[in-house]
N, C-alpha and C positions, 0 to 999 in steps of 0.2 A: 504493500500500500504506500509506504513512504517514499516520497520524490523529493526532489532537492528543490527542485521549480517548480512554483505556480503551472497547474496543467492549463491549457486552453481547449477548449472546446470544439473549436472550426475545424476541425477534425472527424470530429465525431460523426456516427452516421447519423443518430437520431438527434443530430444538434442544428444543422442549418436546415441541414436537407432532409434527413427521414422524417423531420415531424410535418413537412411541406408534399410529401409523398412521391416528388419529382424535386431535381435538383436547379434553385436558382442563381444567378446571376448577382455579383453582392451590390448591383445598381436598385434589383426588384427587393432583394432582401432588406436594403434601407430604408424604402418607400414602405414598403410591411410594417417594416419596426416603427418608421415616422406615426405610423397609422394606429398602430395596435398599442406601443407600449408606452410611449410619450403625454396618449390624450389626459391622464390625472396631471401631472408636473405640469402639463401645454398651459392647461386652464387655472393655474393656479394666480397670475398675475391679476385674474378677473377680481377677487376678496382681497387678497393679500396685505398688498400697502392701504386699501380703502381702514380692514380691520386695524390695520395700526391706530390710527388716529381717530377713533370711535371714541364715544363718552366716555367706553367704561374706560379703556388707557389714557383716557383724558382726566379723567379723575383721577386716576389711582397712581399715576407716574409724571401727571403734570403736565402730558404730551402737548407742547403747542409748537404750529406750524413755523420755525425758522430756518434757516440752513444748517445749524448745528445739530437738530432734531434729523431733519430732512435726510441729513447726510448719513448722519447716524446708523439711521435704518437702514437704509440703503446697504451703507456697508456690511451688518449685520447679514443683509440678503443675500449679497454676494458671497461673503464667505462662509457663508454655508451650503449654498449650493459649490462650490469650490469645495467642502472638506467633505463633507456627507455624501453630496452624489459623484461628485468628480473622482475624489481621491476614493472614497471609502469601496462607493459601488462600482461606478465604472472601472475604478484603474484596479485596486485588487480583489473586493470581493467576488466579483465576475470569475475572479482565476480559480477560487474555490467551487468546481462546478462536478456534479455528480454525476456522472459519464456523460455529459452534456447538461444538463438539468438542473436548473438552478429553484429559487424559491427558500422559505424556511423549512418547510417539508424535508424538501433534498438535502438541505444546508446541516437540519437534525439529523439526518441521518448518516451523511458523512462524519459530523464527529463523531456519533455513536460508534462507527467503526473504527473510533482513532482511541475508543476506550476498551479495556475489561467488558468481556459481556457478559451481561446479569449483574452489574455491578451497580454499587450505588450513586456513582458516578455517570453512569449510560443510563439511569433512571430519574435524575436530575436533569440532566441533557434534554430526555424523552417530554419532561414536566414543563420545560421551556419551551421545546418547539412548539410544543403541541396549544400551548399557553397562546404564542403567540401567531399561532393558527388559528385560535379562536378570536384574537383581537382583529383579525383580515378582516372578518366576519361583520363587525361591527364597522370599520373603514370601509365594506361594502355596501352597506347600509345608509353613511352617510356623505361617501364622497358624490354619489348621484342627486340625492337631494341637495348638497350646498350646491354643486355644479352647475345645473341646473337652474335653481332658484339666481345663483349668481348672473347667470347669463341673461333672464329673462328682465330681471330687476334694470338691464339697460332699461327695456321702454321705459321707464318712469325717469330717466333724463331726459329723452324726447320726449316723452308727453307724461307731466305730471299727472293728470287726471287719469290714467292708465292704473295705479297703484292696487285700486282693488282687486284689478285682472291679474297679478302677477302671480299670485296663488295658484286659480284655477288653471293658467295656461300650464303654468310647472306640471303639474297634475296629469293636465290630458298628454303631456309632451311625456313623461315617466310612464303612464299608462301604455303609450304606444310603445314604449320601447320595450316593455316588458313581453307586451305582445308578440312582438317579432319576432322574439328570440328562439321559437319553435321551428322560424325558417333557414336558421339557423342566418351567417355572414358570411359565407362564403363569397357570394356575387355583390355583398356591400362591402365588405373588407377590399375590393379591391377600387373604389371610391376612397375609403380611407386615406389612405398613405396621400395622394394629392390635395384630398379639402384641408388634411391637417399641414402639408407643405405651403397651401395660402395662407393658412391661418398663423404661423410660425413668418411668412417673409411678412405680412401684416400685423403683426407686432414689432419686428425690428423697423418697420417700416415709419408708422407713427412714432416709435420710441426714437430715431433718427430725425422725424419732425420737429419735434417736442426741444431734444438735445438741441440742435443748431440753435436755439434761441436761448439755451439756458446752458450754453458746453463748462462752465464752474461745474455742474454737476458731475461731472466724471472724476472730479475728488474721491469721491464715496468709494471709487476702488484702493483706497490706501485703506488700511485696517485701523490705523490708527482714530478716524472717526467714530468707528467701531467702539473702542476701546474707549473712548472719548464720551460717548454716548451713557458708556457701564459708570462711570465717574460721577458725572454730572446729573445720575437718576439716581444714584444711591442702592443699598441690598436692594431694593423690592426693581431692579433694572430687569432684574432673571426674568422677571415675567413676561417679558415685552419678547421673549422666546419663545410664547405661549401664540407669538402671530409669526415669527420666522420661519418656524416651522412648515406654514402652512406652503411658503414657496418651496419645501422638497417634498414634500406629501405628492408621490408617486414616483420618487426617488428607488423603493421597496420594488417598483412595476419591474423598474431598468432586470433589475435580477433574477427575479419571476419569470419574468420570461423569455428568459435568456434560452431555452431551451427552444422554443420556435423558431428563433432567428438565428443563434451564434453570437457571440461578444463579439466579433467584430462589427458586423453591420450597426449592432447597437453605440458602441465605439465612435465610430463612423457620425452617427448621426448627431450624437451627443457634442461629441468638439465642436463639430464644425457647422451643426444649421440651428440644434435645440437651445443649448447654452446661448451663442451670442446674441440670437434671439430674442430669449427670456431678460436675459441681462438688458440688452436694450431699450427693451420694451419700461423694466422699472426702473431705468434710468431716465427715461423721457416722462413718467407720472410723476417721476420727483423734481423733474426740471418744470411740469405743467404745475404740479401743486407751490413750488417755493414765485414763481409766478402770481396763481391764483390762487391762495390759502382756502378761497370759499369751497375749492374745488374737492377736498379731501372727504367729502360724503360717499363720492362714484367717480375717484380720479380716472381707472382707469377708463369708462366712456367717456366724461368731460373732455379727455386729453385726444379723444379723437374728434377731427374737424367733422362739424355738421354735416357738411355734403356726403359725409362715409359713415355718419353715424347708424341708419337704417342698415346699408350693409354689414355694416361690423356687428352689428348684433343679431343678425341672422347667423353671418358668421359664427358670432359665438355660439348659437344656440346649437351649431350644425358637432362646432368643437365639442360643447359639452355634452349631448349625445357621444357621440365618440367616444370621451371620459368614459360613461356610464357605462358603453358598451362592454371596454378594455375590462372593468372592471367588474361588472357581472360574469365574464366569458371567464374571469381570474377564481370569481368563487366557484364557479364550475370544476376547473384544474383542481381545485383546491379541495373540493367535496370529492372527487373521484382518486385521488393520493388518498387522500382519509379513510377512505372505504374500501382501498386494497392493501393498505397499511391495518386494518380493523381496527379505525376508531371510531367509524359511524354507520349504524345501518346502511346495507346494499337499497338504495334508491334505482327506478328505473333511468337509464342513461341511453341518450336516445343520437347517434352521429349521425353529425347535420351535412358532413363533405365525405365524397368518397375519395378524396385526394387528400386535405391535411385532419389527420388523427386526431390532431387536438383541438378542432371544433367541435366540440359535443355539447349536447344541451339536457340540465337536469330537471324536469317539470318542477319537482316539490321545492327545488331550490330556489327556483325561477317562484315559483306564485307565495312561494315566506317571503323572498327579499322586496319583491313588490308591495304585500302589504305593510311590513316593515319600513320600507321608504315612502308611503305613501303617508303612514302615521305618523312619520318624524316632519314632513313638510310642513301638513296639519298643525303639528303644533307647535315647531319654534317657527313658520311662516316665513323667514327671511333668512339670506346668506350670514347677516350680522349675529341672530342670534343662534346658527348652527354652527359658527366659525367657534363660539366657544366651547360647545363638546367635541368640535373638529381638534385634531391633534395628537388626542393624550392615545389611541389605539395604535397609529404610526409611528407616534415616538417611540412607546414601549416594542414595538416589533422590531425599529430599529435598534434600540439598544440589546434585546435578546439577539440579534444579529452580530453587534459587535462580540460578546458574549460566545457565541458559536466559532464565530473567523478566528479568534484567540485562539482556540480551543485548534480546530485546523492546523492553523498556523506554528503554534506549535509543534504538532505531533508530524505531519505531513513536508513543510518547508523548512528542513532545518539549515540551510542557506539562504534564506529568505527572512527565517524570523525576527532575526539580530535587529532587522527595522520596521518589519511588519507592527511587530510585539510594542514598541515605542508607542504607534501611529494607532494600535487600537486601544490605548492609555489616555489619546488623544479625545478618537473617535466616542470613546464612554464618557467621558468629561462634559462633549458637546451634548450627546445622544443622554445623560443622565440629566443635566440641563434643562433639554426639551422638556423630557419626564417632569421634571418639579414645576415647571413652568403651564404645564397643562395639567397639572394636576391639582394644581391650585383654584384652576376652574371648577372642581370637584362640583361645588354648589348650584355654578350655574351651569352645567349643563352637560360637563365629562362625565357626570357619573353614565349619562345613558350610556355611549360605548361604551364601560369597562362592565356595569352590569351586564350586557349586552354578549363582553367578551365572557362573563365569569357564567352564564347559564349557558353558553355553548361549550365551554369547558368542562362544565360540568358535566352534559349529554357524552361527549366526548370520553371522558375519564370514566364516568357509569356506563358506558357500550364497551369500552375493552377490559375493566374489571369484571362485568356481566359475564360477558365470552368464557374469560377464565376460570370463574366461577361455574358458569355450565361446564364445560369441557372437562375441569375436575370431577362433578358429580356424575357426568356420563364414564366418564375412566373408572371412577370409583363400581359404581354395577356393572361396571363391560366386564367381559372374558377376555382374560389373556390368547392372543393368536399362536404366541407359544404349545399351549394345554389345549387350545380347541381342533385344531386340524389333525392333531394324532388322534382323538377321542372320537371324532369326527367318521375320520376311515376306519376306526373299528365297529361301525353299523353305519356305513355309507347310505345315504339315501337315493331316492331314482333322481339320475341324471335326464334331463330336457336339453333340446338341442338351443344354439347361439351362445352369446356372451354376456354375462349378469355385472355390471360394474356397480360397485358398492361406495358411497360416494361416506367418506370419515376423514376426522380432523386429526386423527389420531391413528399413526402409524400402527403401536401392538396392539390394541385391542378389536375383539370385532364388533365389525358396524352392528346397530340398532336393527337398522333395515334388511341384515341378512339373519340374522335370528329372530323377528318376527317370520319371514317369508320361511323359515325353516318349520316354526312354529304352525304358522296357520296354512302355508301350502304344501309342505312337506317333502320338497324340491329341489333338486339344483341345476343350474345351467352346467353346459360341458363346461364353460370357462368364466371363473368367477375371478372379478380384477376387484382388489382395497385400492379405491383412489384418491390421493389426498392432494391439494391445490396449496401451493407455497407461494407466499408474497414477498419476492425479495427487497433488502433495501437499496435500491437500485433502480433506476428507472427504466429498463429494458433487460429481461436474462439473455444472457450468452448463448446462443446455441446451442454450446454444449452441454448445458445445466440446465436445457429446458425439460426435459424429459430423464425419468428414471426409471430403468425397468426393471424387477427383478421376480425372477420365479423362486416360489414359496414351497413346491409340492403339490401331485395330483391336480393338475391345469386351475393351480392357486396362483394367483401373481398381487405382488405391490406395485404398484406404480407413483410415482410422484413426479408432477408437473409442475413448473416453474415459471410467475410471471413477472415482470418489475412492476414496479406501482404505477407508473406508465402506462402500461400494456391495455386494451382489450383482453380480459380473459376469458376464449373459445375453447373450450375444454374439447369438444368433438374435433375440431381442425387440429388441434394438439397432438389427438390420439392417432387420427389419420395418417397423416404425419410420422409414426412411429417405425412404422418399415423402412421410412427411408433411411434411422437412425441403428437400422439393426433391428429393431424389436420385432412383437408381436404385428399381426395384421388385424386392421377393426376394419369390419363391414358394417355400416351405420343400418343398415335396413336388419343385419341380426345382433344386432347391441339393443338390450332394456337397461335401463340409468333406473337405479335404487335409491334413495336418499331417506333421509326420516326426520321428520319436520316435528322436533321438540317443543313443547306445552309449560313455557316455566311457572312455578310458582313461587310466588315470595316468603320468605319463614324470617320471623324474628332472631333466631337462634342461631344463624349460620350467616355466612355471607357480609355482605355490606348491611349499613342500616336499613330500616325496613323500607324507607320512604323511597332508596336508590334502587332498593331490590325490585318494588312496587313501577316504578321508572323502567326499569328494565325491563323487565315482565313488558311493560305496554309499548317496549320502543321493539322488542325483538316479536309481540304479536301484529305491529305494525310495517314489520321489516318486508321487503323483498325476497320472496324465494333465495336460497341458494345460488338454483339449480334454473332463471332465468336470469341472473346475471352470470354464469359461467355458460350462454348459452346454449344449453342442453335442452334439445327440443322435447314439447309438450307431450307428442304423440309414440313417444321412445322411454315416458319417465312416470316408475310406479314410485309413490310417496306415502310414506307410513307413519304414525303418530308416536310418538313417547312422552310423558310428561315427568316433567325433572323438577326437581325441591331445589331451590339454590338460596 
């Protein structure tokens, strides 16, 4: 496992091009990534500096409009997009990628492998990722409604009387979008990459307007007004973190999805069109607002000329779709890792391309996040007062981030670390920062995402202690396969013709479903396969570890199949497949699929407490078959009952 260098990606099969299903070109690949992973950070200029200079930072820090203020911020802006996305995600985090696969998912599970397994150390690790997989959740929830909400809130610069529309239209625009998402993106994703290329040169574009009349403002890239800013506000300065933040808030995306595209195209787009863009752009609100102080309500439309104002705010509205999109399409990724990883019931998952893998669409995911953002619009109603529960879920991801890359970094670059290790000393100073600075919103309005994050956590941590909890009490009444197959052939039953696959989670003991069918059919097939389904940590198995074959005795076989957390898992395609690896031969027309569809019940006396046990009990009678998420046809599959005490 250990390398001396950061790995790259651009390599990988399932990094640029396998998850694209055809190989692109790194001109299409940048316009992709323009499109897909940029739209959160793209749209962030829209609130950003506005939320700086809002009452509550007007009161609580004294915030008024001079150059020293002005500046101030500004440079705060800048150098955080400089240390957080430039340095942290783009230039090394990227290099920490799991056979192409980035995200915290992937990121948890490479360090898991840089530890002890089973240990308490790989168990801490597990409580983080997992932690901050459920705060995504909550950043899913609300980077669509601020976005949104932000972009629509233009018209009420061109037409103040518009104000009470600005609700309902956010509404019907989130509505649609939800909607859509059955049709999956494949033929809008390729619309993408250019609306958001105009929207990217049309910020630099007005932010080069703005500047020419106000070029003092290009001060703000020395740190020391920065630094200047922390002085002159006193302790309670940390807070004014609590809106800096909000310009990398999708910072998190860049690494997420780094497995769609490759680091480089990401790379790519970042130096050279997204960055000086973004920087532009709040370099020109702070040259329009040190100009027109009146301006700092909606600097950024104010600081666009009239004659572009109608445009620009379509445009925006086109951009923050986009956001929403990138960002629902993320908690999809993000539900479907969880679910092969077993932290969350098997949901039906339905792909929307027959070409890129990682368009899929998850109904239940899709119609929670809906109503959840449709609730959070409802009721803080504006970008201003969702900017203050905005933050504290992104910062904490970030900083379990930095947290993980240590950890990496360590174990994996020990040529590397000597400055890595300094730089994430750095990265937690800033990233722990954020944290306190959004966290101090608590009252007004952070607590929704972290509540948010702590009852998905929770679901999360009660479905894989459930599991293990079941899976003990089925072992505990199973029969050893050791004791059974000798016992077995000393009063063999009648053999029936084809192949009986026994579907268990557990290698020695035997399945449920073949000692009922022993029991009330009194039966066997010529060829009886124990199949068991292994989630590597890993984002695609190897070839050679995707299948295991082994005979047991008297046409007994084990087999174990192997998928990454990645993967579609087609368990029938799997098996077909088998001859060509040497094994056995499956004819799908004489193969019957066995499974046994367990009944838990909750007991005070055993287990988790009663209320998780009770939770479990109703998330695992509510789960997804098996046996149609490992696509195992209907018409090939007998299902038998057992009811377990856990």
């Amino acid at each position: 496992m250990a390398s001396s260098v950061p790995s790259s990606s651009t390599t990988h099969a399932h990094g640029a091009h396998g998850a694209h299903g055809k190989k692109q070109g790194l001109a299409g690949l940048v316009v992709g990534a323009i499109g897909v992973v940029f739209g959160d950070i793209g749209t962030s200029p829209l609130y950003t500096l506005k939320e700086a200079f809002s009452p509550h930072f007007a009161k609580q820090l004294g915030m008024v409009v001079d150059q020293a203020t002005v500046l101030g911020m500004l440079s705060l802006v800048f150098w955080a997009l400089m240390i957080v996305v430039t340095l942290k995600y783009v230039t090394i985090i990227m290099r920490a990628d799991n056979e192409g696969e980035g995200g915290i998912m992937a990121l948890m599970a490479l360090a898991q492998r840089t530890l002890p397994k089973a240990s308490r150390s790989a168990y801490v690790v597990g409580i983080l990722g997992i932690f901050g997989a459920s705060l995504f959740f909550g950043d899913s929830v609300i980077t669509p409604a601020i976005t949104v909400l932000g972009a629509v809130e233009g018209l009420e610069v061109a037409a103040p009387g518009l104000h009470r529309f600005i609700v309902p239209i956010a509404v019907v625009i989130l509505v649609l979008v939800f909607l859509a998402q059955r049709f999956g993106t494949e033929k809008v994703g390729r619309v993408f990459g250019p609306i958001m290329i105009v929207w990217f040169l049309s910020l630099a574009l007005i932010g080069l307007y703005n500047i020419v009349k106000a070029p003092e403002v290009l001060r703000a890239l020395n740190p020391m007004w920065g630094m200047r800013f922390f002085m002159e506000h006193g302790a309670l300065s940390v807070m004014i973190l609590g809106v800096v933040v909000l310009a990398v808030t999708g910072g998190e995306a860049l690494y997420a999805d780094m497995g769609h595209f490759g680091p480089r195209p990401i790379r790519v787009s970042w130096y050279f069109l997204v960055l000086p863009c973004l920087m532009l752009n709040y370099l020109g609100q702070g040259a329009f607002v040190l100009a027109h102080p009146e301006a700092v309500k909606n600097p950024f439309f104010e600081a666009v000329p009239r004659w572009a104002l109608y445009p620009m705010i379509v445009l925006a509205t086109m951009a923050a779709v986009i956001a929403c999109q990138a960002v629902i399409t993320g908690a999809y990724s993000v539900a479907r890792q969880a679910m092969q990883l077993g932290y969350i019931p098997r949901m039906q998952i339905k792909h929307t391309s027959r070409e890129t893998i990682g368009q899929i669409y998850v109904p239940y995911i899709n119609w929670l996040l809906m109503v959840t953002v449709l609730v959070v619009v409802l009721a803080f109603r504006s970008s201003t007062a969702l900017a203050t529960a905005y933050g504290i879920s992104v910062s904490a991801t970030m900083l379990i981030d930095t947290l993980l890359l240590a950890l990496v970094a360590r174990a994996l670059w020990p040529s590397w670390r000597t400055w890595v290790l300094p730089l994430c000393l750095l990265f937690f100073i800033v990233d722990l920062g954020f944290v306190v600075a959004n966290g101090a919103k608590f009252f007004e309005g952070a607590w929704f995402p972290l509540l948010l994050g702590l009852v998905v956590f929770t679901l999360l941590r009660t479905w894989r202690r459930g599991r293990e909890l079941l899976h003990e009490e089925v072992r505990k009444e199973g029969i050893s396969l050791d004791t059974f197959l000798p016992g077995l052939m000393l009063a063999p039953p009648v053999r029936v013709p084809g192949t009986a696959i026994f579907m268990t989670a557990d290698k020695g003991v035997v399945p449920h479903a073949l000692m009922h069918n022993l029991k009330h059919n009194k039966v066997l097939h010529e060829r009886n396969v124990f199949l068991t389904v292994d989630t590597l940590k890993v984002p695609y198995a190897p070839a050679e570890r995707r299948l295991k074959i082994e005979a047991i005795g008297d046409d007994f076989y084990r087999v174990v199949i192997r998928f990454g957390f990645m993967e579609v898992p087609d368990v029938p395609l799997a098996l077909m497949r088998s001859c060509d690896a040497g094994g056995i031969h499956f004819d799908p027309m004489d193969t019957t699929y066995f499974a046994s569809r367990e009944t838990v019940v909750a007991s005070r006396h055993r287990g988790m407490p009663i209320w998780r046990d009770k939770l479990f009990a109703f998330m695992h009678r509510n789960a997804a078959p098996a046996t149609g998420f490992f696509r195992i046809p209907g018409n090939r599959l007998v299902e038998l009952g057992a009811q377990v005490e856990i």
